[in-house]
Every structure is written in structure tokens, then in C-alpha cells.
N, C-alpha and C positions, 0 to 999 in steps of 0.2 A: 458495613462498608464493603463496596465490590471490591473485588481482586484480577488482578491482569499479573501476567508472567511475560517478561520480558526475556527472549531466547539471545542467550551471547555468544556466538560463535570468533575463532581466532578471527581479528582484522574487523569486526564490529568497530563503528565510531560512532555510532547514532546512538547506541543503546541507554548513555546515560542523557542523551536530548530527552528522548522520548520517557524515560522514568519520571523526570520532572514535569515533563506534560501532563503525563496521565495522574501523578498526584497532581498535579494543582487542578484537577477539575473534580477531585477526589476518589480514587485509584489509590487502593492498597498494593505495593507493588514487589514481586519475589522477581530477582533476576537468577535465571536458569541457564546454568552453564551446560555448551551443547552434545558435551559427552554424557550427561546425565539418561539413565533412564526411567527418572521418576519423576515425574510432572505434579505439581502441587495443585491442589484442589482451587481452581481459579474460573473467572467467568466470562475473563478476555484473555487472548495469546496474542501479540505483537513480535513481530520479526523483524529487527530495527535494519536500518541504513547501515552500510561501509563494505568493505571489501574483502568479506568472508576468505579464509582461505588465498587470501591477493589475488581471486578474479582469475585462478590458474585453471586450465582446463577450459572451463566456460562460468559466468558470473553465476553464482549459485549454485554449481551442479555439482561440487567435492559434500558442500554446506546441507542438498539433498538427501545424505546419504546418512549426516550426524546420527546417534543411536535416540535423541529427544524428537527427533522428526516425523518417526513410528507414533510414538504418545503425538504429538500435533493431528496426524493425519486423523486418527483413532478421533481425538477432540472432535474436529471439522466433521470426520462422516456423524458425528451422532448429536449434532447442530451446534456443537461450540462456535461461538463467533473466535475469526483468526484476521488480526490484518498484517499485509505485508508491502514494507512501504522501503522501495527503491531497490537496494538488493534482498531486502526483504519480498518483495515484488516476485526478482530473477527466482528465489529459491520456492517460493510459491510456483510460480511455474512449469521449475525443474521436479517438484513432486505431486506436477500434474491435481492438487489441490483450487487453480487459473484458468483459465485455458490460454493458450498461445504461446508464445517465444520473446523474450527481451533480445536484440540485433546489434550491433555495434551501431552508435549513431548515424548517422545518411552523412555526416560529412567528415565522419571519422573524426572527430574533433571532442574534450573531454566537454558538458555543459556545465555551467553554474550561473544559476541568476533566479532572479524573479521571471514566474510565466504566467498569464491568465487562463484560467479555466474555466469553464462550464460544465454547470449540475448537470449531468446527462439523466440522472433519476434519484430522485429524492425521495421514492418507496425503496426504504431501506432501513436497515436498525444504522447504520455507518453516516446517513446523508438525512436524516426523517425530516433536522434542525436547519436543512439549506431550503430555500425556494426552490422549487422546480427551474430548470436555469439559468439559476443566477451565476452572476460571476463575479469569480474570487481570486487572489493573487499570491499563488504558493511558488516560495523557490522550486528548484530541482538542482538536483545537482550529478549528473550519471554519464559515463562513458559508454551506456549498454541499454539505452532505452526505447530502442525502438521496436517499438510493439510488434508484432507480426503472428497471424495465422491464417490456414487454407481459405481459400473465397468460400467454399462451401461452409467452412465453422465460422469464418466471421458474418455471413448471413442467418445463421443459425445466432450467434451473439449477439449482431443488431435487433433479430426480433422476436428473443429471448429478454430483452430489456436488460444485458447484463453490462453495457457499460454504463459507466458510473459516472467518468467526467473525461471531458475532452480539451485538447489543449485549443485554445482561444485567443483574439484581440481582446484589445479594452474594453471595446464594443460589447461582443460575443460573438461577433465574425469566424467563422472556423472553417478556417480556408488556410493553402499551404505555406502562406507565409506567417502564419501563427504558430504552425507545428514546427519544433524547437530540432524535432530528431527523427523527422521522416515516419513517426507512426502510422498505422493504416485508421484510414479517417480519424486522424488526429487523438486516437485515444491515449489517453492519460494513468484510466485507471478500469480495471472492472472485475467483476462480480463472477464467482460460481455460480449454477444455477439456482441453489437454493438462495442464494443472496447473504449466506453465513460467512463466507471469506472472500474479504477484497484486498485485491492487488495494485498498490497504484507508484508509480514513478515520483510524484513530488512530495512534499516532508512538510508534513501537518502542523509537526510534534517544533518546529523553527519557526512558525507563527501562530502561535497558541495564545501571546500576550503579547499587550501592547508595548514590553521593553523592549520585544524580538522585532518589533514595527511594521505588527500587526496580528489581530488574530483571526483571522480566515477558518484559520487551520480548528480553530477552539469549535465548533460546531461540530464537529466530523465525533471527536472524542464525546463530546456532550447530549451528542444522540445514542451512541452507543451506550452510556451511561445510565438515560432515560429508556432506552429500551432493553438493558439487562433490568431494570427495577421495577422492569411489571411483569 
């Protein structure tokens, strides 16, 4: 059986969503408390959703600094797959393992809802199980998601192939009244270069099954799955 380490940092709310996700698609799962500095011999690392630290300072950036953050990076540089989903996202980030910046939303306003997205690249160990741009429909839920970096690195990001999924109509339409919090060309979620750690804004791990009402979200875990087993 794979193994995944769920990182709990103070103000975590996600982290037992996401433990249930990842077992139920079958995920042996150690949750890792963020003062630790011994990281357990595991095949995936997940950085779950909530409000690390209460979002003081800037979202992710006190939760940066944790002493299990060293062992993540160490993970990532030497190809561990790491996802970071929502403030999971922000602290990816803030330890520059992303590239870019999470912003206060464009209307200052907290989000929660269902959003449609689009596969931006499905060559990925994270996305292998999606179509090439299909669209899917994951909540979100964040006060701090709006993407942003330099023109010159998000040129570099566009045609690095390193976003992942974009926020979208029903349709697939991704234009500005799709994008939920002012991201720069509606990104949603994306990719290091090597394609081993993704960062994404909406929460997988809240439609994995069909009691959550729906599972969009079960493919993202399910490729990651099939591609740590080969």
C-alpha cells in the first residue's frame, strides 16, 4: 500500500477531509505534526486547507518556516510528489517550492462555492486520469486566492506548461467572469517545473465521492496513485 503524510499545522481544517480521501482511494496515511522534524518514509506529502497560524502575517508564510518544512522541501528537490491545496497552496508558495503569490481576493470578499475548471495539462503524475481540458466542478473556498506573478515568470509559466487548471464557465469559457478572485489568466492551480509539486486553490479531497456531490475531485488522487505504482 502507498503512503501519503498529511502536514497539520495550528488552524488546519482540511486535514482530516483530505485523510479520508486519500484512504478511500487507497492511501495509507500518517498525519505529521508541523513542529516535527522527522518526516516518515512516505510516497506522497499533502498540505491540507485552513488557516495555518490564523492567516497572520501573510496566509502561509509564519506555516513556511515550521521545522517539517525543511524535510518537504529536501522531499520536492529530490522528486517527491507534494500537493498543496488552498492554504496548502499559500505555503507552497511562501517556500517558493510554486512559483507566484496567493493576493487577497479582487473583491476583498471571503469565496465559497462550487467553481468550474479546466484541465490546463493532463501530462502529469496529479492530472494523467483527466482529459486534456475537460471540465470539472471543485469548490473553493479562500480569502487569498488570487494568483499572481511577474509578466516575465508568468510567460515563462505559460510556456513551461506549468499550469495545471484554470478557473472556467460550464462551458469551458475562461474569460473574466469565470474567474471567481481576479487570478492572472484565470489560474487555479499549477505546477513546479519538474511537474512533482502542485499548488492549487480548490479542494479535491470535498468531491472525491458521490455522498460529497460529486467526484471531480477522485481523479486528481487516482492518478497520483497510478503513477507512484509504476
Amino acid at each position: 500500500m502507498k503512503k501519503a503524510a498529511v502536514i497539520v499545522f495550528p488552524g488546519s481544517n482540511c486535514d482530516r477531509d483530505i485523510r479520508v480521501a486519500l484512504e478511500g482511494v487507497g492511501y495509507d496515511v500518517d498525519m505529521v505534526w508541523h513542529a516535527s522534524h522527522d518526516l516518515p518514509k512516505v510516497d506522497l506529502i499533502v498540505i491540507p486547507g485552513g488557516f495555518s497560524y490564523g492567516d497572520y502575517l501573510r496566509s502561509g508564510a509564519i506555516s513556511a518556516h515550521s521545522p517539517i518544512m525543511r524535510e518537504v522541501k529536501e522531499f520536492a528537490e529530490n522528486g517527491g510528489y507534494v500537493l498543496g491545496i488552498c492554504n496548502g497552496f499559500q505555503v507552497l508558495a511562501e517556500t517558493h517550492l510554486v512559483p507566484g503569490t496567493l493576493m487577497r481576493n479582487r473583491d476583498l470578499n471571503f469565496i465559497c462555492k462550487d467553481v468550474f475548471l479546466k484541465v490546463a495539462d493532463n501530462d502529469s503524475a496529479f492530472t494523467s486520469e483527466y482529459e486534456a481540458e475537460q471540465v470539472i466542478k471543485i469548490p473553493v473556498a479562500h480569502h487569498d486566492g488570487n494568483f499572481f506573478l511577474q509578466e516575465a515568470e508568468l510567460k515563462a509559466l505559460e510556456d513551461n506548461g506549468q499550469v495545471a487548471f484554470r478557473y472556467c464557465d460550464e462551458s469551458g469559457a475562461v474569460n473574466d467572469n469565470s474567474n471567481p478572485n481576479g487570478s492572472l489568466n484565470n489560474i487555479a492551480g499549477v505546477f513546479n517545473e519538474k511537474k512533482n509539486v502542485l499548488g492549487m486553490m480548490p479542494h479535491p479531497e470535498r468531491v472525491w465521492e458521490d455522498a460529497l456531490g460529486g467526484e471531480d475531485g477522485k481523479k486528481l488522487f487516482e492518478s497520483l496513485l497510478k503513477e507512484i505504482g509504476n
